[in-house]
N, C-alpha and C positions, 0 to 999 in steps of 0.2 A: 520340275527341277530344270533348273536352267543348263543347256549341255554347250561346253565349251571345245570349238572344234580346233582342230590340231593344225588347220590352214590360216589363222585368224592372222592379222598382219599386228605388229607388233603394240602401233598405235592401240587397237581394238584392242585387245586383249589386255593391254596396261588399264586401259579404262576400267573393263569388264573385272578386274581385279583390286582395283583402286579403294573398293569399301573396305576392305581389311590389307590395305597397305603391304603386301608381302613382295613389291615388284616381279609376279613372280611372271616367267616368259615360256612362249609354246615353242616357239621358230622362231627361224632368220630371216624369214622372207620379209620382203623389203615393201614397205609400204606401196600399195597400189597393186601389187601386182594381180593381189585376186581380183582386183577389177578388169582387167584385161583381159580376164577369162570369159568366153563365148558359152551362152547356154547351146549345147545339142554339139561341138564343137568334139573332137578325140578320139571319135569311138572308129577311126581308123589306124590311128598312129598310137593310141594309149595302150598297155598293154591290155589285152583280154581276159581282166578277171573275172571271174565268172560267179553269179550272182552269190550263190552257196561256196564260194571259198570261204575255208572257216577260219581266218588268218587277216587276211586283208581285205580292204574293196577300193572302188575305184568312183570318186566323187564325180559321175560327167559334165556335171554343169561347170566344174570349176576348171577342166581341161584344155591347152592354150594347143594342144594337138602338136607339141614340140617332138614328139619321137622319145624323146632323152630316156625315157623308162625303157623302149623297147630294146634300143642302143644296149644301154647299164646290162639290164639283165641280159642279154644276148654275150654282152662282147667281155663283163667284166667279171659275169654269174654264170656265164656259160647253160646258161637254162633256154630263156625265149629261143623259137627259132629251131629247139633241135628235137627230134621224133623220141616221144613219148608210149607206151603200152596204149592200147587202145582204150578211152573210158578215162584216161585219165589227162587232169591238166595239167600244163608245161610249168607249173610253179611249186618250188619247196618252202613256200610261207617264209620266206625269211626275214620278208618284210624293208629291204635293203629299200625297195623303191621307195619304202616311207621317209625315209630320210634324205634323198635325192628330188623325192616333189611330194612336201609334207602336202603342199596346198590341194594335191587332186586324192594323192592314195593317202590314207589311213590304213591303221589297226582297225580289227569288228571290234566296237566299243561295246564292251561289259561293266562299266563303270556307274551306269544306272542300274544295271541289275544287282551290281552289288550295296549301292547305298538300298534300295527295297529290303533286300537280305536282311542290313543292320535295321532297316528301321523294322524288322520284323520281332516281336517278342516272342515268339514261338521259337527260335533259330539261333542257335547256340554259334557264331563265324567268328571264325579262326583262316591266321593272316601268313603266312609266312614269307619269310623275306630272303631271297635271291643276292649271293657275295656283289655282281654289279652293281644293282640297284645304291647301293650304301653311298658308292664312289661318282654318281653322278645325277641324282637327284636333284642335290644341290643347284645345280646348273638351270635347270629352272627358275632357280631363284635368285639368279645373277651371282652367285660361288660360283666360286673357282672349281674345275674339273679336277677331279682327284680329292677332293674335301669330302672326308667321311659324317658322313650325315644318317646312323643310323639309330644313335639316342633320338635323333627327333623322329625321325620313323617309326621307333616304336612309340614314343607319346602320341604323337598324330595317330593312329589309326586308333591308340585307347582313345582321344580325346573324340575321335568319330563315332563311336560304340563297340570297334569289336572286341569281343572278350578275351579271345589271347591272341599273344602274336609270337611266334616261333621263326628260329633260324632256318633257313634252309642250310648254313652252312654242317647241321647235325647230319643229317643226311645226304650230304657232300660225302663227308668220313664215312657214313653207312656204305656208300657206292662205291668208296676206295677198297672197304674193305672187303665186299662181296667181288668187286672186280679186279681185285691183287689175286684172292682166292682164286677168280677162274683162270684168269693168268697164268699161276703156276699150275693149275689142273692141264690146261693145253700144253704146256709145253713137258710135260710130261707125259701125258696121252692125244700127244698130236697126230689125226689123222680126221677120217674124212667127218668127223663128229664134230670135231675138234680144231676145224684148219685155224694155220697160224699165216701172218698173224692176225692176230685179233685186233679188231677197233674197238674202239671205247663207242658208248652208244649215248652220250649225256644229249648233243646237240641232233632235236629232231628235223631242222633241214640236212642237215648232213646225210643222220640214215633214209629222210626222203628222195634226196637226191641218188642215192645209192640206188634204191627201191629202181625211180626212174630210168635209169642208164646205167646201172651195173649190177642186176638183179641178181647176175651168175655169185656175187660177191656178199649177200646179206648172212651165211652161216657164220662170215668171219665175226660178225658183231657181237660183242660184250651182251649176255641177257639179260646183263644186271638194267634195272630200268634206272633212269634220269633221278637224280636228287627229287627232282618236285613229284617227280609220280612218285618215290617210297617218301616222300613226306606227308602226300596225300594218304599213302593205304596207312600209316601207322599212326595218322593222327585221326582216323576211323576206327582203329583195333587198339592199341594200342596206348594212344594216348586216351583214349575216352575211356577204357578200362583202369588206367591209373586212376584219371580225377573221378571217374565215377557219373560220367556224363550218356544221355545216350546216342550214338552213333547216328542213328537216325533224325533227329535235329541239328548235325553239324553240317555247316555250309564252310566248306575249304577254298579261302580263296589263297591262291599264288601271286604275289609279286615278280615282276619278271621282265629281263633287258630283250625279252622278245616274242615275236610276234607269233613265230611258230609254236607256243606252247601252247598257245590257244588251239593248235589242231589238234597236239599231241594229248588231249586230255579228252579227245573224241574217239582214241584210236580200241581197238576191242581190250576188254581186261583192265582198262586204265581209270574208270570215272569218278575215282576216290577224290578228285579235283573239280570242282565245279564250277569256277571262273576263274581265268589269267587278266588280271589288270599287269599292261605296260608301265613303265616308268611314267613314262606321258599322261597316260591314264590317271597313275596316284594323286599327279599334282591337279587334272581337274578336276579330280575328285573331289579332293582336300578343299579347293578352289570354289566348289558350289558349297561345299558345308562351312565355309565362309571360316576353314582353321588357318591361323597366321603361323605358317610352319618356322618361319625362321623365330618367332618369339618362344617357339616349346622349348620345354624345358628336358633336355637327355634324359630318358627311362630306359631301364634294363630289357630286354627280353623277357618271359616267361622262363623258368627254370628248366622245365621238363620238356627237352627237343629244343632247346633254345640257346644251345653251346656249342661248337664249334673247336676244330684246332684250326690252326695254322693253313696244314693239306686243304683244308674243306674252303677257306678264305680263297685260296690260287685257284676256284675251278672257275674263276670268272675272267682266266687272262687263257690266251692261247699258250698250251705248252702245260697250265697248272694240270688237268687231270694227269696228265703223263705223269708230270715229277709226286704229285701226293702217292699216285697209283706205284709206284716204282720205290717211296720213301717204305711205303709198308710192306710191298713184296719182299724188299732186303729183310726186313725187320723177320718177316715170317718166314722166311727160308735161310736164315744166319741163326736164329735166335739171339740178335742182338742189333742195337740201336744202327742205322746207315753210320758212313762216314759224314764227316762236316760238309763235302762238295755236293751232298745230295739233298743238302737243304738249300742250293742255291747251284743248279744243273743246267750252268749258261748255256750250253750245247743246243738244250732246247727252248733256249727263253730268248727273247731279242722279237723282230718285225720281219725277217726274211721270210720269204712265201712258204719254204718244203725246210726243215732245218733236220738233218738227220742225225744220226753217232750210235757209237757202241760205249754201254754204259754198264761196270764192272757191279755183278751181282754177287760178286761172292764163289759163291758154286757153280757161277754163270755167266755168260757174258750175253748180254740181251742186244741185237741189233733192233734200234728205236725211229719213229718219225714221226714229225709234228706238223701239220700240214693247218695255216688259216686261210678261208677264200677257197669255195668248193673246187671254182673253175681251176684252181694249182693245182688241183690233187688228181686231176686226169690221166697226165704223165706215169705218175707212180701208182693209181690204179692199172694202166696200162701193161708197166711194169711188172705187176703183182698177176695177173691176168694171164700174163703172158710165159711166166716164172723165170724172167729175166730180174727180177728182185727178192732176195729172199730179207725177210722181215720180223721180226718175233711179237710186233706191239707197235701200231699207226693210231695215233688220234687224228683226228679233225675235225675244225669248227668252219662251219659254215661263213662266218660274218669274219671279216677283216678284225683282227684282235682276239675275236675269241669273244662271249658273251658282252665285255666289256665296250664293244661295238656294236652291238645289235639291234636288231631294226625299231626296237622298241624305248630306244633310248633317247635322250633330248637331243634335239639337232642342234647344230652349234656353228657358228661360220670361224671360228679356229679352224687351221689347219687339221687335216682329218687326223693325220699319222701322230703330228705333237698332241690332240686332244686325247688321243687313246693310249699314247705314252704315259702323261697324266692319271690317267685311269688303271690304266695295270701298275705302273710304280704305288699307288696308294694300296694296290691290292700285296705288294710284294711287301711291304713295309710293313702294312698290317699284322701279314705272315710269320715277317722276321722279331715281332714286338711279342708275339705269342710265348706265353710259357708251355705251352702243347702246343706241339707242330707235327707231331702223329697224330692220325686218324683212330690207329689203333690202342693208342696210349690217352684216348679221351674217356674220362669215368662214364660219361654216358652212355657211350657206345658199349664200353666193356659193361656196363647194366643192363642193356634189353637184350642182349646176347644171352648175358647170365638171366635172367628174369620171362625173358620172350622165344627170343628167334634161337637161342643155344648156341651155334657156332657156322659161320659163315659158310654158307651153300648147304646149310642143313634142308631138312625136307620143308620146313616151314619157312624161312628164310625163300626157298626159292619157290616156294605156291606167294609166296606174300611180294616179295621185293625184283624178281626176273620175269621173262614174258619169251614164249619157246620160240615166237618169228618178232619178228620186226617190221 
């Protein structure tokens, strides 16, 4: 199989794509430059990734030994450069330097292991797909950022072989609603079990980072696991029990705007996922199987785990877990539908680094914070540390944006800020276009409740969908 690398200069890579006409593109880098690159050249000034990171690597022949990686991460990731636990490495996979020098670092490419998968007939694989991915795919293929491309998404991966393809955004609402449920459990039995507040746990640079430099801090975290890890365990249990398939021949692969899911599908209790393909990744994928993705024709999802509200679309913008997580807490502690401002809670939506507010629950009043860009959230770790901030409920996403920036997504020489605007406004529109915009008002969800898991942080529910450390 021919493997198409994510540093290719754009000439090359038009060529490399040219038998089936889809202009589709890797990067921005500008012709020549990978020529410039010195073999043996970096391995002072490049970051030190280390051979077994399960997230990234580090291509040395192609390293022009500029610093800029060490710099980025240090100054703007606040990671390189600062003392780590013993045994462990100074990086939270988040893959940021992939987009700052596609040409040296990479994603660990799984993208051959997965065409093997499909061309296996023994091997039942199942795709599912990540709210970013939809909104910037396209961009590979000279669209516009922001252009929902997820009918051809799911055509393309049938037209490749795999046999179904499911939303992630169902299990978005799954995590809303197990992580609304703990939400109001802590703040009713808040103590040292219990401390508040709680973070939300979707993005695992985040709780890496945590791990890292604030370890005193990891009770705080949501046990609900990530959209992709309960997409994975339930379309092992779950789904394969509906169609009637067996478990044991499904190969689950996850679609994803990033790099670190590739660690977090290593982590203990978690391997119900068995390959993370990047954004990047799909299109070389698609790319060696020689499918012209802009000629597909829109196909639906799979029906079962293949539906989505509104909530589950927003967890790809920085800010979304908050308001979906908070749309359904009201819901469950009013017994009745939010207000209209809570389907659109500017407070915490916008590009500002820490965006905080007190947001009227009813029987409550919840002080809230959003926090994108680890290195922001120091301050207000700090703060929380130190109990000079009291908090009831802090998300953070790792990547500038929130998923919708993440390391695994198409590079683009647009302005970074306007390209990511683009991409959460298609995520919010999307949102607002839904006729379910609760989590908990989605038939699916209220079906493997009734049918599976019973009722959110049941016994089963929390052996299957939470994880007791982080």
């Amino acid at each position: 199989m021919a493997k198409v690398e994510n540093w290719l200069t754009r000439r090359e890579f038009l060529k490399k794509s040219a038998v089936f006409g889809a202009g589709l593109l890797v990067c921005s880098v500008q012709v020549g430059h990978a020529r410039q690159c010195k073999r043996g050249r970096g391995r002072d000034r490049a970051l030190p990734i280390h051979s077994d990171n399960p997230a990234i690597q580090l291509h040395q022949n192609r390293c022009r030994n500029c610093g800029d990686c060490q710099k980025f991460c240090s100054n703007t990731m606040g990671v390189f450069g600062r003392n780590v636990p013993s045994g462990e490495e100074a990086c939270i996979y988040c893959g940021q330097c992939t987009l700052l020098c596609p040409r040296a670092i990479s994603e660990q490419y799984h993208y051959s292991a997965v065409a093997k998968a499909i061309a296996d007939p023994g091997k039942i694989v199942i795709a599912s797909t990540a709210p970013a991915i939809r909104v910037a795919l396209g961009e590979m293929y000279k669209l516009a950022p922001g252009t929902n491309v997820e009918g051809k998404i799911v055509a393309s991966l049938k037209k490749l072989g795999v046999n179904y393809v499911l939303d992630t955004t169902f299990s978005a609402d799954l995590t809303v609603m197990e992580e609304a449920a703990e939400l109001l459990l802590r703040l009713e039995n808040n103590d040292a079990k219990n401390p508040l507040p709680m973070f939300t746990s979707c993005c695992p640079a985040w709780v890496r980072f945590v791990k890292l430099f604030y370890p005193n801090l990891l009770p705080n975290f949501s046990t609900a696991k990530s959209p992709m890890l309960m997409q994975g365990t339930l379309t092992k249990t779950y789904f394969a029990q509906k169609i009637g398939i067996d478990p044991a021949k499904i190969v689950n692969i996850a679609l994803m705007p990033c790099t670190a899911k590739k660690a977090e599908i290593l982590l203990p209790k978690t391997r119900d996922v068995d390959f993370v393909l990047t954004s990047r990744e799909l299109a070389y994928l698609l790319n060696d199987s020689k499918i012209n993705f802009l000629q597909m024709q829109d196909a639906p999802y799979d029906s079962l785990m293949g539906t989505g509200s509104g909530s589950g679309m927003i967890f790809g913008n920085s800010g979304g877990v908050m308001e979906a997580a908070l749309r359904t807490a009201y819901k469950l502690l009013n017994d009745k539908n939010p207000p209209d401002n809570f389907f659109n809670l500017s407070p915490i939506r916008g590009f500002d680094s820490v965006r905080q507010a007190s947001v009227d629950l009813g029987k409550r009043t919840l002080n809230v914070a959003v926090v994108h860009g680890v290195n922001n959230a120091r301050p207000l770790l700090e703060s929380i540390q130190n109990g000079t901030q009291k908090l009831d409920f802090v998300e953070v996403m790792a990547c500038s944006g929130g998923c919708i920036g993440g390391g695994g997504q198409p590079v683009s020489k647009m302005n970074a800020k306007k390209l990511k605007q683009l991409r959460q406004q298609a995520l919010y529109q999307r949102d607002a276009s839904q006729a379910i915009r609760l989590s908990c008002d989605n038939p699916e969800i209220q079906t493997i409740y009734n049918e599976f898991l019973g009722k959110p942080l049941s016994k089963k529910a929390k052996e299957l969908l939470h994880v007791s450390s982080h």
